[in-house]
N, C-alpha and C positions, 0 to 999 in steps of 0.2 A: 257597790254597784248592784242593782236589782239584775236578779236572772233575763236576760232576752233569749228565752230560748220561744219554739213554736211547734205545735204537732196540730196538721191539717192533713183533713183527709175530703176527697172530692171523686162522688160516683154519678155518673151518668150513664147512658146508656151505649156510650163512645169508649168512654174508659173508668178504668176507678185506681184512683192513686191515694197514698199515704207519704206522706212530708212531712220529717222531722228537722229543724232548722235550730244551732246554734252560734247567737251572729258574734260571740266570742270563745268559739273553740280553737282548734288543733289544725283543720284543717283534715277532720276524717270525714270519708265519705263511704258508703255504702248503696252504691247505686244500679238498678235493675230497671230500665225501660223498655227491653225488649229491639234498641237499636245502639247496637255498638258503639258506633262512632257518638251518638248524644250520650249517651254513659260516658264515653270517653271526655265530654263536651264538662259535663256536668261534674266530674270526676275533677276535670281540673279547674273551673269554679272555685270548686269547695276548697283545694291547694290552695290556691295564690290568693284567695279569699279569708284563708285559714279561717272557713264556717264549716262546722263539723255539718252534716248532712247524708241522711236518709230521703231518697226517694224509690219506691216502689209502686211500680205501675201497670196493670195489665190493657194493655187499648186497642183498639180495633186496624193492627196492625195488616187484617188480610185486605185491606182497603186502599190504607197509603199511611204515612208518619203526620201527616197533618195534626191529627186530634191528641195523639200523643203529646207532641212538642208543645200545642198550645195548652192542652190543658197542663201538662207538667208547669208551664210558665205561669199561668192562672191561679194554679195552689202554692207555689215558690213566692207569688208575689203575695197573696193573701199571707204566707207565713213571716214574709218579713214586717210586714202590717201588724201582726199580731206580736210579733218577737220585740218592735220599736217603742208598742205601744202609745205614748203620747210626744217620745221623740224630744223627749228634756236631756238635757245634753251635746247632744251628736254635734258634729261638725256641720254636716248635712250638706255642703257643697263638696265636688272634690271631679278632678282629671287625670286621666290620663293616658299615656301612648304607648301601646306596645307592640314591638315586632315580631314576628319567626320568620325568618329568613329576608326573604325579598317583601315579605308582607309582614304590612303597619297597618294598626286598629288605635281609632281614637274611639273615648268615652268622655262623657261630659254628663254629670249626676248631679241634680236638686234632690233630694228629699223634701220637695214641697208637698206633696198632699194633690196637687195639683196635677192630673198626668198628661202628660204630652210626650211623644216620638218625635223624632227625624234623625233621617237616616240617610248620609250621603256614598255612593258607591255602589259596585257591582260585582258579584262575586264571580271566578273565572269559569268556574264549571258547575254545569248543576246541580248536580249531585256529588254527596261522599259519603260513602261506606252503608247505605241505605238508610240516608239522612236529603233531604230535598233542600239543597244550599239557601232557598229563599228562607226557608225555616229558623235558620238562624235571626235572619230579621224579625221575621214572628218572632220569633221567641221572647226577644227585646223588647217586642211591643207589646205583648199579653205583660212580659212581666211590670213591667210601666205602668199598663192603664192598673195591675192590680196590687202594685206597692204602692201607690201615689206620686212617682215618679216623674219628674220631666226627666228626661235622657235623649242626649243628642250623641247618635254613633256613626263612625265611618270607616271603614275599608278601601285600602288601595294592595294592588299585589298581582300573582301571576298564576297560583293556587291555590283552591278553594277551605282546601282543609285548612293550612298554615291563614289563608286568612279571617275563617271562622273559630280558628285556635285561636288566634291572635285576638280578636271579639270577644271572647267569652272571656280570656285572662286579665283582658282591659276594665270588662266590666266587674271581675271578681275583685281588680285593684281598687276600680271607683270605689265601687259598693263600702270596702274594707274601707278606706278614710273616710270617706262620709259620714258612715254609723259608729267610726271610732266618735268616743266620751273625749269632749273637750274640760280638763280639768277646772277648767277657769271658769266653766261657763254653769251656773244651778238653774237655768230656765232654759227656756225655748229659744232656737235661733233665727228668733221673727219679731217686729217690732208688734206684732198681729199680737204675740203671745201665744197664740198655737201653731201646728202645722200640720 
């Protein structure tokens, strides 16, 4: 199996981040965004994703977390683009549900090439731990339009955290079957022939 690893770096005048992406490691992360709880977010990602990853980011944090979270998602999506490269192999579909506690997060992942969102649901509070709860959808949706993505996601629950915990582990699940290597398969999983 050819290496998919990725190292993306992204400066603006917002923020400037460095992304390292490994879509078949361990499961290590090393992460610094300057907001606890999305390090926390990101942190576990890369666990239940078991993608090793670096992200380090310095952003225009005296503002608001907006430009943070999107551009983290903007470079995470551009690195798995680069990490998949032509995407021979992969499963490339894959679902699934996950809960903490009284809150349940669905995913639903194409690796088409293609990007599209939606997103059904409403998170209970708005804020957690100096993170803006809508951000979490951002997040999803930056990383979507910039790994080629259709992703349909959803949230039900009664806490914000547990249900943006529960989002972020759903989609480290997705992500992980989709880009797993199907042994059986030496091309592309499109009658297109690419994706």
């Amino acid at each position: 199996m050819t290496d998919r690893t990725a190292a993306v770096m992204r400066t603006t005048a917002e923020t400037d981040i460095e992304v390292t992406l490994d879509v078949d490691g361990d499961g290590d992360s090393t992460i610094d965004t300057g907001i606890g709880f999305f390090d926390h977010m990101l942190d576990s990602f890369s666990t239940h994703g078991l993608f090793d990853l670096t992200v380090q980011c310095d952003g225009d944090l005296d503002i608001d977390d907006h430009h943070t979270v999107e551009d983290v998602a903007i470079t995470l999506g551009e690195a798995f683009t680069e990490a998949l490269d032509d995407k021979r192999g992969i499963r490339r579909f894959a679902d699934r549900k996950v809960p903490l506690d009284e809150a349940v997060a669905s995913v639903v992942v194409d690796i088409s090439g293609r990007p599209y969102f939606a997103f059904d649901g409403e998170f209970s509070q708005d804020s957690v731990g100096g993170m803006t709860s809508h951000m979490a959808q951002h997040f999803c949706r930056s990383l979507s339009m910039n790994a080629g993505l259709t992703l349909h996601c959803g949230v039900d629950g009664e806490n914000a955290h547990h249900e943006i915990e529960a989002l972020f582990k759903g989609l480290a699940r997705a992500l992980d079957d989709a880009t797993r290597i199907d042994e059986r398969r030496s091309d592309v999983a499109s009658t297109k022939g690419e994706l």
